[in-house]
C-alpha positions in Angstrom: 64.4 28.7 -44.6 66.6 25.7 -44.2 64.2 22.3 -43.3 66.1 20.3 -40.2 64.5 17.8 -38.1 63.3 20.4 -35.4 62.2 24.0 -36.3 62.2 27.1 -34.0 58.4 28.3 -34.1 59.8 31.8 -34.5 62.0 30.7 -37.6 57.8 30.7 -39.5 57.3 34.1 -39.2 59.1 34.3 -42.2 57.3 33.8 -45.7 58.3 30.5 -47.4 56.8 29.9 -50.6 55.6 26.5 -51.5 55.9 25.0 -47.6 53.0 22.7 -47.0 52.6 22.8 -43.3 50.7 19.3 -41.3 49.3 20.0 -38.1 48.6 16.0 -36.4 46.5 17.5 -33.4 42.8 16.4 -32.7 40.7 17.2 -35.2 38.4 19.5 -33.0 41.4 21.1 -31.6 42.9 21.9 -35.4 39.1 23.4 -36.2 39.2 25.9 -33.3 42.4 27.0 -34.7 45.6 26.2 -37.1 48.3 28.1 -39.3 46.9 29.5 -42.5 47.3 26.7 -45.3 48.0 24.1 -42.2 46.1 20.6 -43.5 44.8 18.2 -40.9 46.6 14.5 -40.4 45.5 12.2 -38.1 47.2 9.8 -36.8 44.5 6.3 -37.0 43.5 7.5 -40.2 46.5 8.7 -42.1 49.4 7.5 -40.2 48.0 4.1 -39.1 46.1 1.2 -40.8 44.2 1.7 -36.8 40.7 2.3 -38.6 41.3 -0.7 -41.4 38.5 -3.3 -41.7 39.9 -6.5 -40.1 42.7 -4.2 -37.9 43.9 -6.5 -35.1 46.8 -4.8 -32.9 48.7 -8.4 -32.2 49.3 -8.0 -36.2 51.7 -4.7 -36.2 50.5 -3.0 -32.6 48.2 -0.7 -32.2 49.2 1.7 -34.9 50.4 -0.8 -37.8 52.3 1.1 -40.7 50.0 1.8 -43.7 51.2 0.4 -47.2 54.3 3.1 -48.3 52.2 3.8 -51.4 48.8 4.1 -49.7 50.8 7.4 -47.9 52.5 8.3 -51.2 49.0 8.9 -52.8 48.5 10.9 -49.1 51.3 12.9 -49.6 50.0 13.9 -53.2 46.6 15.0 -51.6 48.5 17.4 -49.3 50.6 19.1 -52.2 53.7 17.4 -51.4 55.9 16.3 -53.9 59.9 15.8 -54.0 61.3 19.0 -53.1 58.2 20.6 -51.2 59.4 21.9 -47.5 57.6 20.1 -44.9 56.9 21.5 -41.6 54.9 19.5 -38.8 53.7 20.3 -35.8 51.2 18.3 -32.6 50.1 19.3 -29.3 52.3 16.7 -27.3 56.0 18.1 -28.3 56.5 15.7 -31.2 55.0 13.1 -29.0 51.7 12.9 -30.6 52.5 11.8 -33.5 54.5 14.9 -35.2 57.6 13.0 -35.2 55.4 9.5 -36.0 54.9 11.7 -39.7 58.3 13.2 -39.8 59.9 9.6 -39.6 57.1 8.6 -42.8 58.3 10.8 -44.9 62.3 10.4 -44.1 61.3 6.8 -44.9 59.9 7.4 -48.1 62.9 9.7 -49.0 61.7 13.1 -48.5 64.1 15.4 -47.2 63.1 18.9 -46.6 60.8 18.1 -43.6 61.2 19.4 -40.2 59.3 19.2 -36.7 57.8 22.8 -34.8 60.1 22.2 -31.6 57.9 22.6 -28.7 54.6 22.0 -31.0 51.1 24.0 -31.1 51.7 25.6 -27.9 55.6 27.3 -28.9 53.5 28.5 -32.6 51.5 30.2 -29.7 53.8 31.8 -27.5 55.2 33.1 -31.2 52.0 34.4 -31.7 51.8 33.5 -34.9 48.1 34.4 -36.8 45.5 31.4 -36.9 42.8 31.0 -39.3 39.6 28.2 -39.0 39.8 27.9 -42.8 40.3 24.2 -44.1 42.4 24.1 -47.1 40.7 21.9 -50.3 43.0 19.4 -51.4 45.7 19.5 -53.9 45.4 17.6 -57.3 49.0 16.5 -57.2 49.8 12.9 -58.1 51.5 10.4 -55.6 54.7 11.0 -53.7 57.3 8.8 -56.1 58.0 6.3 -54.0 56.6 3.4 -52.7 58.8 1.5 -50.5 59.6 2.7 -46.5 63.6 3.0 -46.8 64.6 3.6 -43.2 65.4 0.7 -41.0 62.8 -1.2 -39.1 62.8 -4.4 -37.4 59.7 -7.0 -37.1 58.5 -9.4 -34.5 60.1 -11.7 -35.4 63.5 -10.1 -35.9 63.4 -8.6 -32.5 62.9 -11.7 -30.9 65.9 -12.8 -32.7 67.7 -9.6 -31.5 66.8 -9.9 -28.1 68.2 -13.8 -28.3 71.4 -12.8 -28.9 72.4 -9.7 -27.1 74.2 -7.9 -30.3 72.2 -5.0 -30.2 70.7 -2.2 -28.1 66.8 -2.4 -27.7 65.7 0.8 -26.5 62.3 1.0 -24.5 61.2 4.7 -24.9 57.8 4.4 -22.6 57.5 5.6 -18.7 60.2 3.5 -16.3 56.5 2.6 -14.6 55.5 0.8 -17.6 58.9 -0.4 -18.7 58.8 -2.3 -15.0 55.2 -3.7 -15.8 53.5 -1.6 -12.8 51.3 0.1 -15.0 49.8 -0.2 -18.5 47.0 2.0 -19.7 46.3 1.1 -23.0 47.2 -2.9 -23.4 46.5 -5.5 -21.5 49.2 -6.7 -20.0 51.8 -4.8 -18.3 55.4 -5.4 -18.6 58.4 -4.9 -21.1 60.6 -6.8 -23.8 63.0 -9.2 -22.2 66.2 -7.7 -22.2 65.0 -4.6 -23.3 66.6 -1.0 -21.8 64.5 2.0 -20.6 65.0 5.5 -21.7 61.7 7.4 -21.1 61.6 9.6 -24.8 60.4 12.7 -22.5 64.0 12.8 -20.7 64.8 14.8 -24.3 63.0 17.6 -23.4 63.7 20.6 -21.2 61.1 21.8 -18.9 59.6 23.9 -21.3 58.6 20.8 -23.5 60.7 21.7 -26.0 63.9 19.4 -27.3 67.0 20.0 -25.9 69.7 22.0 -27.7 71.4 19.1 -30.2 75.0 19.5 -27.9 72.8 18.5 -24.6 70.8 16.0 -26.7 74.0 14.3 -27.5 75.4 14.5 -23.8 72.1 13.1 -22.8 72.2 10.1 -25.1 75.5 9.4 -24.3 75.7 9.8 -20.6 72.7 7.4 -20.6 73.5 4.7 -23.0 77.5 5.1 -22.8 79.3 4.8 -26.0 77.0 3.5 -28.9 76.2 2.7 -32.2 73.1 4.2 -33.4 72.9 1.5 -36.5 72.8 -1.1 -33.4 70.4 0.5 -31.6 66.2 -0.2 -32.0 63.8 1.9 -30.8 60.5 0.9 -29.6 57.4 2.1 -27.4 54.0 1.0 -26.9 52.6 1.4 -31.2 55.9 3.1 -32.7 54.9 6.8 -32.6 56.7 8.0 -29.4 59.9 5.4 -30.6 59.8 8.4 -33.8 60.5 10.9 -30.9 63.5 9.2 -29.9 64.6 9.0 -33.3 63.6 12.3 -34.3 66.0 13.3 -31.2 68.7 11.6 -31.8 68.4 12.7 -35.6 68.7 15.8 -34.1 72.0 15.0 -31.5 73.7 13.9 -34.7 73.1 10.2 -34.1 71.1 9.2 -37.6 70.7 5.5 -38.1 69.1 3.9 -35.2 66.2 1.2 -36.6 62.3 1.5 -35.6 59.9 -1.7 -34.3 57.0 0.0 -35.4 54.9 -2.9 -33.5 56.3 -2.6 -30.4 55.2 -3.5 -26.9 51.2 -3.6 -28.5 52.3 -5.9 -30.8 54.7 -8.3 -28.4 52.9 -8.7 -25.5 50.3 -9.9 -27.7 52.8 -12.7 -29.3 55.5 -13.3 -26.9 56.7 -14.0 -22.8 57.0 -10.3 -21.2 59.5 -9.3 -18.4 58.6 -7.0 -15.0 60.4 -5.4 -12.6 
């Protein structure tokens, strides 16, 4: 089975021997039912430094990156090593924090890892069997590699960024909290100054799956005009629905766009907000 950065539920059905499957849904949802051999992530605890000692989201948001080797040692615990196919899936269509783990390990250089297009719910409709059973964990050593190698941007940099106009910075939130008339989970509403808008859920159909990659492109393009993707940033409210973006335009054939993993948690915290 060839690994791409989304996977037709269906495509599981056939046997694959040595795929370690991650399923990043609540842990009481996972226990009432997951793949056979699916291991549980989660996304403060193995995606996030959220549940450090000491965490403070106006350091790196509210879902700062954990140390690339601290998740190389992860990766070993969950049988992954170089060449093991990956195959992730969440109960929010990527957006809850399935792509967030896809984009960790294309950082760290793993390339056989792909998304379940459409999430819990399409492994459903395929009717694929479930078990309760937990696997143990696997006695492989760390992932080798301890640096993240795709492109992100910090506070700092941004700021810089947003100074001088060169590049796109891409807002992937709701247009209602882009404009600063709502904001559920910090505590201020409102946007990066000069920051666009391109809610991350305007890549999926109505059946919350991701577009085809030919309407994904159209989509991107139509919106944003001609672009560079190695110009482009990507940011939400903590940097996992930003990975949805990227995991979509991954998929459109537009590789290369760079992540503020802090994002809006992180700025409004630090800097002057727009609204409006």
């Amino acid at each position: 089975m060839d690994i791409g950065p989304l996977i037709d539920a269906a495509r599981l059905t056939q046997a694959q021997e040595g795929l370690v499957l991650l399923d990043v849904r609540p842990r009481e949802a996972y226990l009432q039912g997951h793949l056979p051999g699916a291991r549980w992530v989660d996304l403060e605890q193995h995606l996030s430094t959220a549940r450090d000692p000491g965490f403070d989201p106006a350091a790196g948001g509210r879902h700062p990156l954990p140390p690339a080797a601290r998740f190389a040692t992860q990766l070993g615990s969950w049988g992954i090593a170089r060449d093991t196919p990956v195959v992730i899936c969440d109960g929010q269509s990527s957006g809850g924090g399935g792509a967030r783990l896809w984009w960790m390990l294309r950082a760290l250089g793993h390339r056989p890892v792909g998304v379940v297009n459409g999430g819990f719910e399409a492994l459903r409709e395929a009717e694929l069997p479930l078990t309760e059973t937990e696997p143990g964990p696997s006695d492989l050593p760390p992932y080798p590699a301890a640096v993240w190698a795709l492109p992100q941007v910090s506070l700092e940099e941004i700021a810089l960024v947003l100074e001088s106009s060169g590049r796109i910075v891409l807002d992937v939130r709701s247009p209602e909290r882009w404009r600063g008339e709502v904001e559920p989970f910090d505590p201020i509403p409102g946007r990066l100054p000069g920051s666009r808008n391109l809610d991350w859920r305007a890549s999926l159909g109505p059946d919350g799956r991701f577009l085809p990659p030919e309407q994904l492109r159209e989509h991107f393009l139509d919106t944003l005009g001609p672009f560079e993707p190695e110009r482009m940033i990507v940011h939400c409210g903590s940097g996992v629905t930003a990975c949805a973006t990227l995991l979509a335009l991954e998929a459109a054939g537009f590789p290369g766009a760079a992540v503020y993993m802090g994002s809006y948690s992180e700025w409004c915290r630090n800097r002057p907000i727009a609204t409006g």
